[in-house]
NUVEXVEX-475245 format. One line per field, with one value per residue: residue number from 1; residue in one letter; x, y, z of N, C-alpha, C in turn. Coordinates in steps of 0.02 Angstrom, whole numbers, plus 50000, padded with zeros to 5 digits. Atoms other than C-alpha are relative to their C-alpha. Layout:
residues N
i: [NUM,...] $
aa: [A,...] $
n.c1: [X,...] $
n.c2: [Y,...] $
n.c3: [Z,...] $
ca.c1: [X,...] $
ca.c2: [Y,...] $
ca.c3: [Z,...] $
c.c1: [X,...] $
c.c2: [Y,...] $
c.c3: [Z,...] $
END
This chain:
residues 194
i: [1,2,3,4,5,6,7,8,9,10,11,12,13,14,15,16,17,18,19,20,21,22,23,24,25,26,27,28,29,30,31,32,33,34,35,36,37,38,39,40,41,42,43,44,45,46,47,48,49,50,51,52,53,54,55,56,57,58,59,60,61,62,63,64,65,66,67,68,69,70,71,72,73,74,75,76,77,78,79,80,81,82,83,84,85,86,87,88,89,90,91,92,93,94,95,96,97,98,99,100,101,102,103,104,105,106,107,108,109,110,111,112,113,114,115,116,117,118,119,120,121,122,123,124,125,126,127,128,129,130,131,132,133,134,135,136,137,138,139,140,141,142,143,144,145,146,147,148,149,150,151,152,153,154,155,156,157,158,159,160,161,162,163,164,165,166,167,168,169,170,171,172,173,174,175,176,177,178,179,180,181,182,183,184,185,186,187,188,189,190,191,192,193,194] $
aa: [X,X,X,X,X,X,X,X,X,X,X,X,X,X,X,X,X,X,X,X,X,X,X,X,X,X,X,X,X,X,X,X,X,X,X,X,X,X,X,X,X,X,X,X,X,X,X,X,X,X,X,X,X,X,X,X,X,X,X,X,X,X,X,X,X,X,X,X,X,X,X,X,X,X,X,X,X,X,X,X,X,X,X,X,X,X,X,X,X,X,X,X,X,X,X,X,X,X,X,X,X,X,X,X,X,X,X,X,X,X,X,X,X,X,X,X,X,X,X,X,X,X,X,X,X,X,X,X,X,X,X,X,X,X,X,X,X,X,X,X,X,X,X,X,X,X,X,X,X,X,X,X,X,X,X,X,X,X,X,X,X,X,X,X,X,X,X,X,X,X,X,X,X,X,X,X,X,X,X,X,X,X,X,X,X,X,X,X,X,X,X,X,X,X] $
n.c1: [49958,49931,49957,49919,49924,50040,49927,50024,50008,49920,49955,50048,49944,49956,50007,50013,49942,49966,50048,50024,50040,49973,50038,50030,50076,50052,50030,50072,50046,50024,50050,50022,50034,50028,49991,50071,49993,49977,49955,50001,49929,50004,49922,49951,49927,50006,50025,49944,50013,50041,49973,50008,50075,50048,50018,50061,50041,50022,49993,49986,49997,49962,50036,49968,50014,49931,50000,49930,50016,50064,49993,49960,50054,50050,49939,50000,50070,50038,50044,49970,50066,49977,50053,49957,50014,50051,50047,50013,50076,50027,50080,50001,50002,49979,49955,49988,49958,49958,49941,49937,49904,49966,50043,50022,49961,50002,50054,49982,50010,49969,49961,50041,50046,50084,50028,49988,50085,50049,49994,50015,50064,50034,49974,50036,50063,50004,49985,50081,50023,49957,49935,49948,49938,49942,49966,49921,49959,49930,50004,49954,49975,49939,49960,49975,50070,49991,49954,50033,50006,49949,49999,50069,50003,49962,50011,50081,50065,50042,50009,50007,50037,50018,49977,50041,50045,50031,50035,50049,50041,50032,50066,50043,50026,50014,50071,49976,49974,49937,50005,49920,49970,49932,49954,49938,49941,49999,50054,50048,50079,50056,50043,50075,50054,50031] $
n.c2: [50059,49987,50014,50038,50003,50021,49982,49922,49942,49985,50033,49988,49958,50010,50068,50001,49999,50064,50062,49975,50083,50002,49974,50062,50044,50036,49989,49967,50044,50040,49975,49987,49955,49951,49912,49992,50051,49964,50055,49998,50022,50035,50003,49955,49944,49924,50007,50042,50024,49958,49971,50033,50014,49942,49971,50012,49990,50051,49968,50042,49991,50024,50041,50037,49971,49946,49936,49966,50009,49964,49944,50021,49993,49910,49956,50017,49986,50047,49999,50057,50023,50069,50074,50087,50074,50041,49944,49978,49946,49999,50043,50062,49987,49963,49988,50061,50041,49975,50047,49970,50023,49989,49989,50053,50041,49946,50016,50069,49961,50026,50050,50029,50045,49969,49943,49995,50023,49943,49957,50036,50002,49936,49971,50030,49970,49948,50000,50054,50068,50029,49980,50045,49966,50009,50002,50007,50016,50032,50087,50021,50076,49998,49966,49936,49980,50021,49939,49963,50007,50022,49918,49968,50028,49961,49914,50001,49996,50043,50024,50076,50000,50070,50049,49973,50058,49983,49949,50025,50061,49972,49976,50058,50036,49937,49991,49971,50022,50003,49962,49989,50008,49963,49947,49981,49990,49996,49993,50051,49998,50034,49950,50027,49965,49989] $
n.c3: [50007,50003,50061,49988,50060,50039,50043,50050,49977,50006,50065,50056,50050,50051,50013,50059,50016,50005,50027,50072,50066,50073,50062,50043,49952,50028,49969,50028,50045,49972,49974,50063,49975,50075,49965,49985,49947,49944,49954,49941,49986,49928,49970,50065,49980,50038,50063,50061,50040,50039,50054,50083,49991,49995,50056,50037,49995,49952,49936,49950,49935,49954,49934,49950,49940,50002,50013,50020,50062,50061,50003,50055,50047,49982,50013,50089,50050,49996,49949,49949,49929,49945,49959,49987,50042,49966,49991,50046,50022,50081,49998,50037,50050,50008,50053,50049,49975,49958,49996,49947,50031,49956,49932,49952,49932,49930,49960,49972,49932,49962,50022,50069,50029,50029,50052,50071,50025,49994,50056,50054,49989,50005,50053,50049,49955,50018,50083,50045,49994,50066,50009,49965,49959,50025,49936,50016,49940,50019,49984,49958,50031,50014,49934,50032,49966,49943,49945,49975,49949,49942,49982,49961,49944,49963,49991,49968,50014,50001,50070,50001,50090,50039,50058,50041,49968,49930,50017,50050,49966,49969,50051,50014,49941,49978,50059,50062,50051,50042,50065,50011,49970,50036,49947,50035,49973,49937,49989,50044,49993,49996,50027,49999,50018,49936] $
ca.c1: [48934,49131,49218,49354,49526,49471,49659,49574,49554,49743,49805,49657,49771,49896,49796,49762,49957,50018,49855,49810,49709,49802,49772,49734,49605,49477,49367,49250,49219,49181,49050,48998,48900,48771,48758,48597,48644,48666,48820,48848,49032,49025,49218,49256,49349,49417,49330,49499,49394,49252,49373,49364,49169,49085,49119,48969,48870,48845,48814,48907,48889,49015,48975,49102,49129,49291,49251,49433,49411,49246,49315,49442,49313,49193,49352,49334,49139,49082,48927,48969,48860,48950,48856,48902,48882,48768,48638,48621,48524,48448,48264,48266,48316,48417,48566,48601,48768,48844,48999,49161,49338,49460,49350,49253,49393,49369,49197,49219,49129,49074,49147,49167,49065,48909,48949,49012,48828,48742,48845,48799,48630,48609,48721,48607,48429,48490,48536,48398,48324,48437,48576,48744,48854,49019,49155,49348,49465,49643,49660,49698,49751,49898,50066,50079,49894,49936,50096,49973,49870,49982,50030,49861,49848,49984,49927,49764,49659,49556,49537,49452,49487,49385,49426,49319,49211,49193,49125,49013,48935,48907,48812,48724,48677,48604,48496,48622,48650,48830,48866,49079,49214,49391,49556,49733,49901,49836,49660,49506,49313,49163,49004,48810,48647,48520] $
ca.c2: [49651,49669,49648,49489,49502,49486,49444,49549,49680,49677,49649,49739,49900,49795,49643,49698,49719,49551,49462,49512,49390,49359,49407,49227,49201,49079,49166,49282,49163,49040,49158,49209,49354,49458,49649,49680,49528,49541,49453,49423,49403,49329,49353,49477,49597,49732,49684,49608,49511,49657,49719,49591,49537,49710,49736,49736,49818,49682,49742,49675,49666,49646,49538,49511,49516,49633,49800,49858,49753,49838,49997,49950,49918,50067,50172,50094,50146,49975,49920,49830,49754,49673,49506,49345,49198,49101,49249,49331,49503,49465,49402,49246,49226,49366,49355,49262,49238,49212,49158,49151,49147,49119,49118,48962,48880,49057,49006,48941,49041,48971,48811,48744,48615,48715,48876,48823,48682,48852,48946,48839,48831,49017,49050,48935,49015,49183,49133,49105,48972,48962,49062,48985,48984,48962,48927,48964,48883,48842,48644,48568,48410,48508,48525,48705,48729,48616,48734,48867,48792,48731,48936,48982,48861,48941,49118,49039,49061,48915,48884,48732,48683,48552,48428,48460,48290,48368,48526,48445,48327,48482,48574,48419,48381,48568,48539,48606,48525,48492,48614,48619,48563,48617,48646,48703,48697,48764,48808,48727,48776,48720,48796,48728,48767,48812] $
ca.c3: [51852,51859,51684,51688,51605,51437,51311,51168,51266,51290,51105,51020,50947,50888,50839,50646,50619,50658,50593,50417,50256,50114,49943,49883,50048,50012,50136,50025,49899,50016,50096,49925,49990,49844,49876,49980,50100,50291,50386,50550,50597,50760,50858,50721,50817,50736,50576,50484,50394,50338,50215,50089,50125,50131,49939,49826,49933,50078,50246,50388,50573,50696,50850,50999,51177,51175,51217,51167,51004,50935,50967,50843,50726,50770,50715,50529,50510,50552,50627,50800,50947,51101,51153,51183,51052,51184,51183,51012,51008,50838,50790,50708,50537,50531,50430,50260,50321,50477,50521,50650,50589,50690,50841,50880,50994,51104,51146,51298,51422,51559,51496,51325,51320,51356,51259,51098,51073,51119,51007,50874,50916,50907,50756,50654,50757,50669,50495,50364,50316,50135,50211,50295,50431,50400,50525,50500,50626,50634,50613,50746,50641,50599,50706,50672,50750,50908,50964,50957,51058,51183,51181,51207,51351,51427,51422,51510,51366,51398,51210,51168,50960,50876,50742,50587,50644,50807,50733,50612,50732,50848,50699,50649,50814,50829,50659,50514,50365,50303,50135,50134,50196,50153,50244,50176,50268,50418,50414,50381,50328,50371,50302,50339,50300,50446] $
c.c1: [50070,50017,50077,50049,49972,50108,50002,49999,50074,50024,49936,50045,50059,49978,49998,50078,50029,49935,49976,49951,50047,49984,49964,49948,49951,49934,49932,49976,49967,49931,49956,49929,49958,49994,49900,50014,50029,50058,50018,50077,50034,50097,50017,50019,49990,49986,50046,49942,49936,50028,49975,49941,49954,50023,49957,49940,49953,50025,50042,50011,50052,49981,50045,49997,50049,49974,50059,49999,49971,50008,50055,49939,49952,50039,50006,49933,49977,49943,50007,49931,50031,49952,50056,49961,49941,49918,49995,49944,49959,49957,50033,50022,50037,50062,50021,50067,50012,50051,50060,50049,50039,49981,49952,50030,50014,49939,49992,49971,49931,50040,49991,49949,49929,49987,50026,49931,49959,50028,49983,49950,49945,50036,49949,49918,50011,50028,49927,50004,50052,50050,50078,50030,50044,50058,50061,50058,50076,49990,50022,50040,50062,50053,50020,49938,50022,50057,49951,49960,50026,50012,49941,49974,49998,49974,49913,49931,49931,49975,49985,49987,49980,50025,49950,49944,49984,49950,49941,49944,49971,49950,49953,49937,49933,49959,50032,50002,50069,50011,50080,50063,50077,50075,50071,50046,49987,49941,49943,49914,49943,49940,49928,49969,49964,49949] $
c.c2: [50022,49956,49937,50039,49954,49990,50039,50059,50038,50044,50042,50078,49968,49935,49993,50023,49954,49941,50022,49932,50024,50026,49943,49958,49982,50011,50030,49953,49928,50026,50045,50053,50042,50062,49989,49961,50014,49936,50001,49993,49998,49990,50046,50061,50062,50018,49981,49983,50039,50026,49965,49960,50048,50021,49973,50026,49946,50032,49951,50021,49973,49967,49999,50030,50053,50064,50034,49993,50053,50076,50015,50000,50047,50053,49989,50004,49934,49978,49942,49994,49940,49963,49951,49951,49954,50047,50057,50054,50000,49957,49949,50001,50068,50056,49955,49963,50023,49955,50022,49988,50013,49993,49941,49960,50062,50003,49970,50004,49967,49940,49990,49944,50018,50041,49976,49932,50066,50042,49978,49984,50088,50024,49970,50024,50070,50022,49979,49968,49985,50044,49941,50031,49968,50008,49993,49986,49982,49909,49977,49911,50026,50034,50078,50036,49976,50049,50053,50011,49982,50083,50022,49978,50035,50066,49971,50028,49980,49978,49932,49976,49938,49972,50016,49944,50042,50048,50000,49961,50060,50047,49975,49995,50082,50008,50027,49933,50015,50028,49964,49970,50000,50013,49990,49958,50007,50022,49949,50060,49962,50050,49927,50045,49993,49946] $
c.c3: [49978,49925,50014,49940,49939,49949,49944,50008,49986,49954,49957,49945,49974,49966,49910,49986,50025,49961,49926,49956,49953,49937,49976,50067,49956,50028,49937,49953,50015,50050,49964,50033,49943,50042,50030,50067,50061,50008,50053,50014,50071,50043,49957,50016,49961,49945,49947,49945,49952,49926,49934,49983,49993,49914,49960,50030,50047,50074,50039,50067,50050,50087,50039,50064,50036,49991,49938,49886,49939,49989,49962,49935,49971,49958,49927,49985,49997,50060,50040,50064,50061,50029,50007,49961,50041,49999,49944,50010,49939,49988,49950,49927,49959,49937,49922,50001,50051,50021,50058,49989,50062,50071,50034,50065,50059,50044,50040,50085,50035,50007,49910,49967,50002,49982,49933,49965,50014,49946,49937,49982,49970,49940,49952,50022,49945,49904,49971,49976,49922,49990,50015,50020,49978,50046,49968,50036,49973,50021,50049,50009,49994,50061,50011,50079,50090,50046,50029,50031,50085,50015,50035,50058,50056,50033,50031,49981,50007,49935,50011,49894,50002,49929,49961,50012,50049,49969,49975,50029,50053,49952,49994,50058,50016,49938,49942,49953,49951,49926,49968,50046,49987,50046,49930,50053,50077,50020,49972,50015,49986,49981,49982,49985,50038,49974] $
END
């Protein structure tokens, strides 16, 4: 099977020098991770976000469909596995957290309306039963978020973002139970329980 034009592929050596986390991210303590615990980090690239989740002694797995990406990642001693969000290599019950920052509105393959209910289906299939997923998107309540989609349009991402309702109602609808719900300035999280 022939490989499409993937935009990660592109952008994957310079993607962790224009994208960074802050010091005052709300991410790890919102994914409150104990040492011992697995995580899944579903779109997580070149592992940006491993840095400030893998301390204490918490494993974490990298998931995406970006060759170029994971080999970014690979390159920092992290453990990676290209799949696709609709099709999860991982037995049931797998991780205590898993989660996708930044990455749900890229799920979109062959359309979005029937990979991101599958991705949501199978992110919560591979969490346990009193872990959580946890989803980190840019809002797309705010005008900041909408340029950047309108950009991403452009560049024929096919991005599709949801509203934090939308999101919630596709969890729901997929058997989670509502934990969190939170946004800033320009992000927002969501965080169920399988």
């Amino acid at each position: 099977m022939a490989r499409t034009f993937d935009h990660f592929d592109l952008i994957a050596r310079y993607y962790d020098r224009v994208l960074t986390r802050s010091e005052d991210d709300p991410l790890p303590g919102i994914v409150d991770a104990k040492a011992g615990e697995r995580i899944l980090d579903i779109g997580g690239g070149t592992g940006r976000n491993a840095g400030s989740l893998t301390a204490g002694g918490v494993q974490i797995v990298i998931c995406d469909r970006s060759l170029e990406m994971l080999r970014q990642a690979r390159a920092k001693g992290l453990a990676c596995v290209l799949a696709d969000v609709r099709r999860l290599p991982f037995a049931n019950q797998s991780f205590e957290r898993v989660l996708a920052v930044d990455a749900f509105h890229h799920f979109v393959s062959p359309t979005a309306s029937e990979a991101q209910p599958l991705a949501a289906a199978e992110m919560l299939r591979v969490a346990r039963a009193q872990g959580r997923v946890i989803i980190e998107e840019p809002d797309i309540r705010k005008r900041g978020v909408k340029w950047i989609a309108l950009g991403e349009k452009l560049l024929l991402m096919r991005s599709r973002f949801l509203d934090p309702d939308a999101l919630t109602t596709l969890f729901t609808t997929a058997g989670a139970e509502p934990v969190l719900s939170q946004a800033d300035h320009f992000n927002m999280w969501l965080v169920f329980r399988p």
